[in-house]
VOTI-465875 format. One record per residue (C-alpha): residue number from 0; residue in three letters; x, y, z negated. Coordinates in pm, 1 decimal. Layout:
<sites>
nr;rest;xx;yy;zz
NUM;Ala;X;Y;Z $
...
</sites>
This chain:
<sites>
nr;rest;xx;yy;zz
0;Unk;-16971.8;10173.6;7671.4 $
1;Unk;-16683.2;10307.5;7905.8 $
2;Unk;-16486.5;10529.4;7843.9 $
3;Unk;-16483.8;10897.6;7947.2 $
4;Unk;-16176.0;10841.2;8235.7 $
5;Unk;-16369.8;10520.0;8365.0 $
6;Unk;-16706.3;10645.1;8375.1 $
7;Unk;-16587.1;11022.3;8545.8 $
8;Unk;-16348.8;10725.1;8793.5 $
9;Unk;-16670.2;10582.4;8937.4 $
10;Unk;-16886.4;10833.6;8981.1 $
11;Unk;-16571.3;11051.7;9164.5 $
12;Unk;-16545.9;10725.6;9389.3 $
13;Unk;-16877.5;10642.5;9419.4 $
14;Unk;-16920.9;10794.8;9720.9 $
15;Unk;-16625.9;10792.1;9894.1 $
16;Unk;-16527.7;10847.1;10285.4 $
17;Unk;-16483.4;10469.3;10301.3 $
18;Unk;-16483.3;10508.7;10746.5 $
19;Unk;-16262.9;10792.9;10722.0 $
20;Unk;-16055.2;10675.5;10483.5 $
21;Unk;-16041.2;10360.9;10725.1 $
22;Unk;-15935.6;10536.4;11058.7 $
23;Unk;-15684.9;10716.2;10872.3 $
24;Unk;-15518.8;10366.2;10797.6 $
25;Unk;-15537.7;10214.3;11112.2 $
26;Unk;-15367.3;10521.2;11272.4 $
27;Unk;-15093.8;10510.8;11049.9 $
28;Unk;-15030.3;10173.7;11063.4 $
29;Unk;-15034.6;10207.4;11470.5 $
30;Unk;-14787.4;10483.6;11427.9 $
31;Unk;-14524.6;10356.3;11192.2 $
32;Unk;-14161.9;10547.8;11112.7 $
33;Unk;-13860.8;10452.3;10957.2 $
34;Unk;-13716.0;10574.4;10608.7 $
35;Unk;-13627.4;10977.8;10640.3 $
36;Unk;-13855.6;11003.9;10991.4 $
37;Unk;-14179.0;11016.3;10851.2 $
38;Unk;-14240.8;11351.7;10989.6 $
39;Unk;-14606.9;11242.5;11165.0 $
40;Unk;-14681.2;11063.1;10839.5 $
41;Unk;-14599.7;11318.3;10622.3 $
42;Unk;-14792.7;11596.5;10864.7 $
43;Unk;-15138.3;11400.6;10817.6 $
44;Unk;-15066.7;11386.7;10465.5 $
45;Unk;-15022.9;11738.9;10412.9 $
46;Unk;-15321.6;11813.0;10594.4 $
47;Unk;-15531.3;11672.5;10419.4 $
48;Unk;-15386.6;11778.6;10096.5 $
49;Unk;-15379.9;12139.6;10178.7 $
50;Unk;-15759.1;12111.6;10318.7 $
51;Unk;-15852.9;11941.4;9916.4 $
52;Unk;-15755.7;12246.1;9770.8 $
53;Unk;-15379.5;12170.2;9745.3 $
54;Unk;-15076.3;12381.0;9738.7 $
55;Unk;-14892.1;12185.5;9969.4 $
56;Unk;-14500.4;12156.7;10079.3 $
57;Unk;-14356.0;11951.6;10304.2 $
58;Unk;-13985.3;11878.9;10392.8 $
59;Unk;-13890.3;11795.7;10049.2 $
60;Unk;-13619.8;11587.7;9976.3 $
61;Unk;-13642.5;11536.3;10378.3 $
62;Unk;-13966.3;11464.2;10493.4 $
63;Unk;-14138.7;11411.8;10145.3 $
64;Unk;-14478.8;11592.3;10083.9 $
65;Unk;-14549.2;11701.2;9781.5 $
66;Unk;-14912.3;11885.6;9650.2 $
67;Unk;-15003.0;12059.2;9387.0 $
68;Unk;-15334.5;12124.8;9218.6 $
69;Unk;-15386.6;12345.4;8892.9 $
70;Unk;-15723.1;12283.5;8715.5 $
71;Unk;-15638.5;12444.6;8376.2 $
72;Unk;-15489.0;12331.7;8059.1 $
73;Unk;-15377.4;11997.7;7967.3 $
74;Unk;-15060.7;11733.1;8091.5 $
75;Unk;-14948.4;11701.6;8461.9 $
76;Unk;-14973.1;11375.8;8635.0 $
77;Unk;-14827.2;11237.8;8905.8 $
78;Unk;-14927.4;11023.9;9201.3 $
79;Unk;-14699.0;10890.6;9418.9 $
80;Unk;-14733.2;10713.6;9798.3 $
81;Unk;-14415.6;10605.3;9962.0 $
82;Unk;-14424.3;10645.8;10332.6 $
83;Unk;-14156.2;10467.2;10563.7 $
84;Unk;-14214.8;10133.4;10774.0 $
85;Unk;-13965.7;9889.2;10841.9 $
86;Unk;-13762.5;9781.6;11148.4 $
87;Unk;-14018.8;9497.8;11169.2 $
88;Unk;-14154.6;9352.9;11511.4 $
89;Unk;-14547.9;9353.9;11428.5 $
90;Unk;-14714.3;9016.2;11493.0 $
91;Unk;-15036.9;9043.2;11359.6 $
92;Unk;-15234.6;9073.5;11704.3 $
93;Unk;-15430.5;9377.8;11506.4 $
94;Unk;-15647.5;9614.2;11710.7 $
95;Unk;-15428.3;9880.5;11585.4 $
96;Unk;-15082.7;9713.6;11537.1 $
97;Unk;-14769.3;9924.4;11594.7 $
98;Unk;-14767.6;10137.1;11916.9 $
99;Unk;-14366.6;10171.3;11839.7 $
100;Unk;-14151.6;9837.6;11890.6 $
101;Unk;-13959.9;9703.4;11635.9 $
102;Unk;-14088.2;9918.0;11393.5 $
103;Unk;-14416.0;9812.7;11167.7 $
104;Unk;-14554.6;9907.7;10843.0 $
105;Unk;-14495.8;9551.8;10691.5 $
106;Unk;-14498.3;9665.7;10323.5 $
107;Unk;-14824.0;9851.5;10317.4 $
108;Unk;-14707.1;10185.2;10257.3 $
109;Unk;-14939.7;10285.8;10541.7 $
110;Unk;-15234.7;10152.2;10229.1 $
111;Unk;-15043.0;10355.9;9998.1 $
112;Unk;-15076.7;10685.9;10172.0 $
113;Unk;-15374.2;10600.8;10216.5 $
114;Unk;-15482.9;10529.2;9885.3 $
115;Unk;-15324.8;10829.9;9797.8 $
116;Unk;-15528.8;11078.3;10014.0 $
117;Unk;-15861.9;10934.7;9906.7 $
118;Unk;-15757.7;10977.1;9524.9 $
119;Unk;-15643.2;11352.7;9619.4 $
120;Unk;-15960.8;11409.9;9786.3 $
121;Unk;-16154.7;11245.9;9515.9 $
122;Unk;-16040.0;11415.4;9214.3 $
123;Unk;-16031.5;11762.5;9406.2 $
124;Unk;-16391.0;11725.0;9453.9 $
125;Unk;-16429.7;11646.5;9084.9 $
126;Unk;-16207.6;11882.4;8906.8 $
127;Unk;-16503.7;12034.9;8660.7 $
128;Unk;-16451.0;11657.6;8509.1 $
129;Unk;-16101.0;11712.2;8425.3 $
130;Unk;-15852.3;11964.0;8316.0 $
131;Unk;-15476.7;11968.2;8368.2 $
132;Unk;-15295.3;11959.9;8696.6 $
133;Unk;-15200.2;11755.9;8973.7 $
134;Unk;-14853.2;11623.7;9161.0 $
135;Unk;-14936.9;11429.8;9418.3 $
136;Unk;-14608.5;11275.8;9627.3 $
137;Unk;-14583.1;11135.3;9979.3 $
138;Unk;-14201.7;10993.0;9895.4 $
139;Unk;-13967.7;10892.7;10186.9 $
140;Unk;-13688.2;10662.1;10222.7 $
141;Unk;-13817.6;10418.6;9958.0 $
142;Unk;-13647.6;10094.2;10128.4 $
143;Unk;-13341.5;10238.8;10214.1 $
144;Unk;-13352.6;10348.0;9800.9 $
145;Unk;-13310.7;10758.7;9917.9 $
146;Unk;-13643.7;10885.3;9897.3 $
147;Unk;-13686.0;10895.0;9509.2 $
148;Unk;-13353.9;11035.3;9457.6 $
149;Unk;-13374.4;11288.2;9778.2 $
150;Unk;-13669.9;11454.1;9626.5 $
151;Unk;-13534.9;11511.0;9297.2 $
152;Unk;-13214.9;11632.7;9410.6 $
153;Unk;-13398.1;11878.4;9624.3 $
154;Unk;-13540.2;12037.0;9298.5 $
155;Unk;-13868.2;11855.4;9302.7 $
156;Unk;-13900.4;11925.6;8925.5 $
157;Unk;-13769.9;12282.2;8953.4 $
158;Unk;-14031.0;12355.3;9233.1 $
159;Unk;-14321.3;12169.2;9147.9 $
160;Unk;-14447.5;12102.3;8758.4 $
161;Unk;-14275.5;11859.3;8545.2 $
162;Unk;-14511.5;11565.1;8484.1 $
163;Unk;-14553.3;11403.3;8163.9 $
164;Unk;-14666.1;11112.3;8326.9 $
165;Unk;-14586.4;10891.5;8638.4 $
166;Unk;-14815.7;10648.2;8845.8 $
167;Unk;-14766.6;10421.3;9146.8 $
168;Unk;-14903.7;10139.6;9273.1 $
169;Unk;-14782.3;9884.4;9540.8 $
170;Unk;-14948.3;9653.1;9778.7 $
171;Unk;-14901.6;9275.3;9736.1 $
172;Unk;-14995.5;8924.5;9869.0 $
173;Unk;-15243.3;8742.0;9647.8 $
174;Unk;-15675.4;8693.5;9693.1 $
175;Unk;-15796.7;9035.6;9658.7 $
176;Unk;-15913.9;9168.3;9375.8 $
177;Unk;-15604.3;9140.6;9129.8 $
178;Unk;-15452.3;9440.1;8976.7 $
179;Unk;-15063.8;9304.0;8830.4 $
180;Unk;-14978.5;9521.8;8535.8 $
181;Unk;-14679.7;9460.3;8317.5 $
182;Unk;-14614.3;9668.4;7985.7 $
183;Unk;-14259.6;9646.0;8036.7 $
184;Unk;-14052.0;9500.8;8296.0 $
185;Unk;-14200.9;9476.6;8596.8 $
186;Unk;-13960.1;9477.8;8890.6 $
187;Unk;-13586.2;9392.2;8915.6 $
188;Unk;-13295.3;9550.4;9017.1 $
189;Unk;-13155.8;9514.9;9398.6 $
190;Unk;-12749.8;9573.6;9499.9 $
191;Unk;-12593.6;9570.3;9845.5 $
192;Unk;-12272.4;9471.1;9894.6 $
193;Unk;-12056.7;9458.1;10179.7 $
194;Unk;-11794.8;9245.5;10287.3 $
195;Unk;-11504.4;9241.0;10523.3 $
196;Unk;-11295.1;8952.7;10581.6 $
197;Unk;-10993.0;8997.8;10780.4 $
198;Unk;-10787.6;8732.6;10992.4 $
199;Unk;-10554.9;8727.5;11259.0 $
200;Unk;-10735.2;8694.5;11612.8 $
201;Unk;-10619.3;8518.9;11890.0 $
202;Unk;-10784.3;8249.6;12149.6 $
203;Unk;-10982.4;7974.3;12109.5 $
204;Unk;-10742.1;7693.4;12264.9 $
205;Unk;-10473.5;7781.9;11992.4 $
206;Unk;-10616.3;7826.2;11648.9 $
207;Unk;-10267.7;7747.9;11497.7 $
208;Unk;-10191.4;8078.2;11584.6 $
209;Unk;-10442.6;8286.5;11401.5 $
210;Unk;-10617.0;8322.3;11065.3 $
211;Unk;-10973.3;8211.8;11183.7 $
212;Unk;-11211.1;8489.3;10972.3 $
213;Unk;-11535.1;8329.2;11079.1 $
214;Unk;-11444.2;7974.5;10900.1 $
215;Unk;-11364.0;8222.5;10628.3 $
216;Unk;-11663.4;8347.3;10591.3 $
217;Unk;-11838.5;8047.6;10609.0 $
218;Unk;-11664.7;7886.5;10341.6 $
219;Unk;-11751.8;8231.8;10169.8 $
220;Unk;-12088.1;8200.8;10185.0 $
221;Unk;-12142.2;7851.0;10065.6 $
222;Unk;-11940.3;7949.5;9761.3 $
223;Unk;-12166.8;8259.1;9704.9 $
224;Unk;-12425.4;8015.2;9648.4 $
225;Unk;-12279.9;7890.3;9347.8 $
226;Unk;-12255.2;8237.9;9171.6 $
227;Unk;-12649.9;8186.7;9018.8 $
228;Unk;-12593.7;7813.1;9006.1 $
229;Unk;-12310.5;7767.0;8809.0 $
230;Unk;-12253.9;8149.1;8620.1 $
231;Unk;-12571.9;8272.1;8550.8 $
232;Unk;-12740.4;8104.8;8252.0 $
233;Unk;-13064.6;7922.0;8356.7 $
234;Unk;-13245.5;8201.7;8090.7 $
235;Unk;-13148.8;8508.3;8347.7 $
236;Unk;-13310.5;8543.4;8650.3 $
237;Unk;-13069.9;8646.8;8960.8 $
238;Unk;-13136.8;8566.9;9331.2 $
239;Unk;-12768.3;8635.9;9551.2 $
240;Unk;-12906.3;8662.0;9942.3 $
241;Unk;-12667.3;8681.2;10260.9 $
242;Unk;-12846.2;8850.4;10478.0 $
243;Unk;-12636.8;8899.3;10735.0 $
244;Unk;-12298.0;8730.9;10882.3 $
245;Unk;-12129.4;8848.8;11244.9 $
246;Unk;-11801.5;8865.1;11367.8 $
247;Unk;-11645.7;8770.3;11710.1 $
248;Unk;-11756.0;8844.6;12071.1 $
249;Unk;-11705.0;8600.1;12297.4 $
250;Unk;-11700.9;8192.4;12278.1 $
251;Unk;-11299.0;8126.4;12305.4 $
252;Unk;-11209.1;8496.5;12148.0 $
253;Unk;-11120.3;8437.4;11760.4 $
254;Unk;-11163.6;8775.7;11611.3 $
255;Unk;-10995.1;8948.8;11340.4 $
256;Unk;-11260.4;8959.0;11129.1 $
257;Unk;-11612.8;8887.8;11022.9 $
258;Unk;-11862.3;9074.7;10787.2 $
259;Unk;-12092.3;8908.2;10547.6 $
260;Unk;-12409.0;9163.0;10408.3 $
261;Unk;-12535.7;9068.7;10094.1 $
262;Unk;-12819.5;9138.4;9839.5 $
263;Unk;-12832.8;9098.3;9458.1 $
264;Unk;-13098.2;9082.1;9256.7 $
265;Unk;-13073.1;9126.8;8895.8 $
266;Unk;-13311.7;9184.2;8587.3 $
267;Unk;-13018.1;9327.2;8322.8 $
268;Unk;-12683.4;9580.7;8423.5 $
269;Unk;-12501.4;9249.5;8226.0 $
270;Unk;-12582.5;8974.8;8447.8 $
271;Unk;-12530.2;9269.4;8793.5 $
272;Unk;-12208.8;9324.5;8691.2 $
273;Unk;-12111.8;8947.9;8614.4 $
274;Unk;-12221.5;8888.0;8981.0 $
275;Unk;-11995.8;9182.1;9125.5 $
276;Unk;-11709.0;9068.0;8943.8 $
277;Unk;-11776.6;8691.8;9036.1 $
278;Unk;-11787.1;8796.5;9402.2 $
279;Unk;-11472.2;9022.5;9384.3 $
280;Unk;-11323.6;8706.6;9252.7 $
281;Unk;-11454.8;8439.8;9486.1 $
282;Unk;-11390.4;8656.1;9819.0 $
283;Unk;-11026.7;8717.9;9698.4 $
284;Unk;-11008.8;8352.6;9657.9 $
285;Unk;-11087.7;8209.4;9962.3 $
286;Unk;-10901.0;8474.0;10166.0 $
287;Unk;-10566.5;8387.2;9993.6 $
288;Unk;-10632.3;7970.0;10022.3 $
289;Unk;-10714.8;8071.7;10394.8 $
290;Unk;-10389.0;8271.4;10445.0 $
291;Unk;-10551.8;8579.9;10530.3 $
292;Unk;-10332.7;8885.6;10626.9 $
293;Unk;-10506.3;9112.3;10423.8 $
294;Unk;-10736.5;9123.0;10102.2 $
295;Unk;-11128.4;9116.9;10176.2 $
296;Unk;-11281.5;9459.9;10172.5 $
297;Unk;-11579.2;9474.4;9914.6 $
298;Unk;-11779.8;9794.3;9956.4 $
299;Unk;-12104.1;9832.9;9680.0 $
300;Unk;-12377.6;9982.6;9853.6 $
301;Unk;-12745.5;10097.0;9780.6 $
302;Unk;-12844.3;10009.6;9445.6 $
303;Unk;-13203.1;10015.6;9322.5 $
304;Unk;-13312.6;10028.2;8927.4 $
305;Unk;-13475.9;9759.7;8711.8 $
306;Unk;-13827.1;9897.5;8761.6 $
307;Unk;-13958.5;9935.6;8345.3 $
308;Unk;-14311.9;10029.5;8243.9 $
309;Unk;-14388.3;10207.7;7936.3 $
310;Unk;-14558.0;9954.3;7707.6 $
311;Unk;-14766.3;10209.7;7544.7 $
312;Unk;-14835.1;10418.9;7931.7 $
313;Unk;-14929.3;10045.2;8115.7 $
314;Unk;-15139.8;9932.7;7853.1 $
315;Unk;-15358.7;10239.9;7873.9 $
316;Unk;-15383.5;10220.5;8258.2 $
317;Unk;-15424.7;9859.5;8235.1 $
318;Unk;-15759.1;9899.3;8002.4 $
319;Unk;-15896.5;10130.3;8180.0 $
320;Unk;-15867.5;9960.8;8528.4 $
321;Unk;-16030.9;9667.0;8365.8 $
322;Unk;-16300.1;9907.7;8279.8 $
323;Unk;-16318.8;10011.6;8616.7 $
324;Unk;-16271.7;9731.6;8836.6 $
325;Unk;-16414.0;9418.9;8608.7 $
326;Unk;-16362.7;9205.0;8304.4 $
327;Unk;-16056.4;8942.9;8444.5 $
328;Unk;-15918.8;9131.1;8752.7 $
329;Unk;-15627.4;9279.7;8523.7 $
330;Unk;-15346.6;9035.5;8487.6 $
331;Unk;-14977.2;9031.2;8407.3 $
332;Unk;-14807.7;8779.3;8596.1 $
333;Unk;-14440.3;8925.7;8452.2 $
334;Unk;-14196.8;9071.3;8620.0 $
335;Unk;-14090.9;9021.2;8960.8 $
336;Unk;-13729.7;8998.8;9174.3 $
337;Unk;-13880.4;9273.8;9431.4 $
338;Unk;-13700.9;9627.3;9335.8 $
339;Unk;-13824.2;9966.7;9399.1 $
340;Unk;-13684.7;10328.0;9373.2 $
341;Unk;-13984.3;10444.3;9147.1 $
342;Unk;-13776.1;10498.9;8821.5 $
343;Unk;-13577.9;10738.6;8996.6 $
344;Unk;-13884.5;10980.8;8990.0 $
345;Unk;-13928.2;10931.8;8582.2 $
346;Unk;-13569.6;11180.3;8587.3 $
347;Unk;-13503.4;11251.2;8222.2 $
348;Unk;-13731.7;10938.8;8049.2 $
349;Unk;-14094.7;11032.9;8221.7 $
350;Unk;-14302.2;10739.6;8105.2 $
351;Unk;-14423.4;10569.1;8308.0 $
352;Unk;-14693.7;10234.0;8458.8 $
353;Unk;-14638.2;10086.2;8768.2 $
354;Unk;-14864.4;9832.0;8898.1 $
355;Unk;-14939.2;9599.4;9222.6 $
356;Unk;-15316.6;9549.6;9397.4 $
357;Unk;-15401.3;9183.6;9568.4 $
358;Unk;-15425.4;9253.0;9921.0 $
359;Unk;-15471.2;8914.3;10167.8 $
360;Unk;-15791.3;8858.0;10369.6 $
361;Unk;-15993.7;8592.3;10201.1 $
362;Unk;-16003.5;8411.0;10521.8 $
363;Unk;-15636.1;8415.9;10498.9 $
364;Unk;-15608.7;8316.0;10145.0 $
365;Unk;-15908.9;8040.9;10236.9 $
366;Unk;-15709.1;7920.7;10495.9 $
367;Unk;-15382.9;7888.6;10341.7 $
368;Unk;-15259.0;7539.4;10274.6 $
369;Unk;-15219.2;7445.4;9922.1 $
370;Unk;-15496.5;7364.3;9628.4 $
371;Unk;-15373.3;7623.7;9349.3 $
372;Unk;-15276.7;7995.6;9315.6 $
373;Unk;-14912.2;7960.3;9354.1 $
374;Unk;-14886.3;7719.3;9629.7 $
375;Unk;-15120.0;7958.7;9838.6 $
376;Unk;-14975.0;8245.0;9688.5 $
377;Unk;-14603.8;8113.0;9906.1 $
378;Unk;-14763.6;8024.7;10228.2 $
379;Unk;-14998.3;8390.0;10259.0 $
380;Unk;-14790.9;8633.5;10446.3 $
381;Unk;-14547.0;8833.5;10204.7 $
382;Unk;-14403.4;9163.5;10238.8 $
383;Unk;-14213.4;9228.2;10540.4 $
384;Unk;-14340.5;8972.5;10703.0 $
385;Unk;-14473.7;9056.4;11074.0 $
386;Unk;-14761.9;8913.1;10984.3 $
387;Unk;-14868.2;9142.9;10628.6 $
388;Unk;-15169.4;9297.5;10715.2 $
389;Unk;-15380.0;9430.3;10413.3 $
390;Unk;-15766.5;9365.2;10400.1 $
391;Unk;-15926.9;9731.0;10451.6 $
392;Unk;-16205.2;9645.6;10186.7 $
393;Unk;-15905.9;9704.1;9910.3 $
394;Unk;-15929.6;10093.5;10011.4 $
395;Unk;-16164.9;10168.2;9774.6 $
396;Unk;-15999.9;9988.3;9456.9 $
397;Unk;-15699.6;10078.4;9589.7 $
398;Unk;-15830.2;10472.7;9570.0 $
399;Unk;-16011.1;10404.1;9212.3 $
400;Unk;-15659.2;10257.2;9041.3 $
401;Unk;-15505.5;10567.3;9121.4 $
402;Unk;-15780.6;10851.9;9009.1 $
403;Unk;-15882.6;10586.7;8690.7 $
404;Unk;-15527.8;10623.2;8588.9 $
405;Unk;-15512.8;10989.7;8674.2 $
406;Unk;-15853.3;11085.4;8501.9 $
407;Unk;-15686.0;10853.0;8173.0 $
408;Unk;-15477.2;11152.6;8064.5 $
409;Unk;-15671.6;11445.2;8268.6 $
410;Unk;-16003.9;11397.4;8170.3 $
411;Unk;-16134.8;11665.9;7930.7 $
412;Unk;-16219.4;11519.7;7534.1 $
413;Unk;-16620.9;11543.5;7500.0 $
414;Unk;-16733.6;11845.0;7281.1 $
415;Unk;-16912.9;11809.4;6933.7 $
416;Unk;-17292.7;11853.3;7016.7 $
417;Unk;-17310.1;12009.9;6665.1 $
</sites>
């Protein structure tokens, strides 16, 4: 038999808006905006919170939404959505691809919100099932790592009820009909670091007279390599990414220095600050065998935290989505080297479950070359790729994760009958 939270979960969704639901998608996927200028995103959002019932607020944290519904006694749960789009150019040939170049929801947050508002709506229309209240969040700035942090810092907590529990849930690549749960660590840590390498610029017809920064750098990066190679032990998991390299500005002008952008990613604060200090070390290194003028500059940037489910919080989510969406759809493929900002919304030890939902068209998973899960699972189109583009039949699992896992801790004990 299912449980209360499952059974009150399907009949809530049973009839849901599925069109509406869909055209709200589609336009904000064709209308896309970057990390802290979600302001259309975040308007749609709010309306349709405030028209479920909700008191709503807007501008939090900077464009976050945030909406509250009371239904009585019991805990306070919270939903979250993050909203931003990347500077992507969209190549999907969609109907409704991006009307803004350069700019494309290529990490389904666009599903999120979405998911989001038909949960809201849902369990709105169902509150004499359930007792407690409601936060639902429409977070900014989660890939720039701002959005989490902005919120709380602009008294989220203070303003809104203190939850006693957090959910999210995040779009991924994989045949449809998968929900990833992990009762523990699920996502990694992610570091940006910055560097500067200085020389001594001159022209390109006498390179005897200058410190050449780009052949720096180059000899930089190749040495990065061997940071996870040769100083991380094979039992850690690290990934060291330069993502970007520039200097100079014309083809016989040596410049005076080039810039190297990389990103760490790390599943312990041990093995993130071995890297850091192996980096420190190697940059310093090659500067001084190149004869550089100056030190290299080495400026830590955005950070995001290891991303840690409460074993006791995911397991109880987990059960009842298997309840909910079927016997063998609920798997835990461990943790992952993606990063997210999530934890920064569990402020003071919230518990916690954070989970990810299978998104690829099955005749994009079909067609993908390869003859087992994980060789089709690399040749799909991942996040931030300009080709992700979520199959629209995962809006209604996608809207039944979130009010199952709500309706888990909100939904009211059956009374004795004697």
């Amino acid at each position: 038999m299912p449980s209360p939270a499952a059974r009150s979960a399907l009949d809530l969704t049973a009839d849901l808006p599925v069109s509406d639901l869909e055209d709200f998608y589609r336009d904000l996927h064709r209308h896309p905006e970057l990390s802290l200028q979600e302001h259309r995103t975040a308007a749609k959002l709010a309306e349709r919170l405030t028209k479920a019932g909700y008191e709503t607020a807007e501008g939090v944290g900077g464009t976050g939404v945030a909406g509250v519904l009371r239904n009585g006694e019991g805990p306070t749960v919270l939903l979250r959505a993050d909203m931003d789009a990347l500077p992507v150019h969209e190549e999907t040939g969609l109907p409704y691809a991006s009307a803004t170049p350069g700019v494309m929801h290529a990490c389904g947050h666009d599903l999120h919100v979405t998911w989001l508002a038909g949960a809201a709506a849902a369990l709105a229309a169902g509150r004499d099932t359930w007792s407690g209240t409601l936060l639902v969040v429409g977070q900014p700035a989660e890939e720039t790592g701002q959005g989490a942090q902005g919120m709380i810092a602009d008294g989220l907590y203070e303003r809104f009820p203190r939850p006693d529990v957090l959910l999210g849930q995040h779009a991924a690549p994989g045949p449809v009909g998968f929900y990833a749960h992990s009762p523990g660590l699920i996502m990694s840590a992610s570091t940006d670091i910055d560097i500067v390498v200085h020389g001594r610029g001159g022209h390109g017809s006498r390179p005897e007279t200058t410190v050449d920064p780009v052949v720096t750098a180059a000899y930089l990066v190749t040495r990065l390599q061997t940071v996870v190679s040769r100083e991380i032990a094979a039992r850690e998991s690290a990934v060291l990414t330069v993502g970007r390299i520039e200097g100079g500005t014309r083809h016989n002008i040596i410049p005076s220095e080039a810039r190297i952008a990389l990103n760490l990613r790390t599943q312990s604060d041990e093995v993130r600050a071995r890297m850091v200090a192996a980096i420190r070390r190697i940059a310093a290194g090659e500067a001084l065998a190149a004869g550089c003028p100056r030190e290299p500059e080495i400026t830590v940037g955005a950070t995001f935290p290891v991303t840690t489910n409460d074993a006791d919080t995911d397991r109880r989510i987990a059960a009842v989505h298997e309840e909910v969406l079927g016997a063998g759809t609920v798997l835990d493929f461990g943790p992952v080297m993606g990063s997210e900002d999530f934890p920064h919304l569990a402020h003071g030890g919230i518990p916690y479950s954070y989970w990810f939902v299978t998104t690829t068209p099955a005749d994009v998973w079909d067609a993908a070359p390869g003859t087992d899960l994980m060789e089709k699972f690399l040749a799909v189109p991942s996040n931030h790729s300009p080709h992700f583009a979520p199959d629209l039949s995962t809006i209604t699992p996608g809207v039944r994760t979130l009010v199952s896992g709500a309706l888990t801790y909100l939904t009211q004990p059956a009374r004795p009958t004697w």
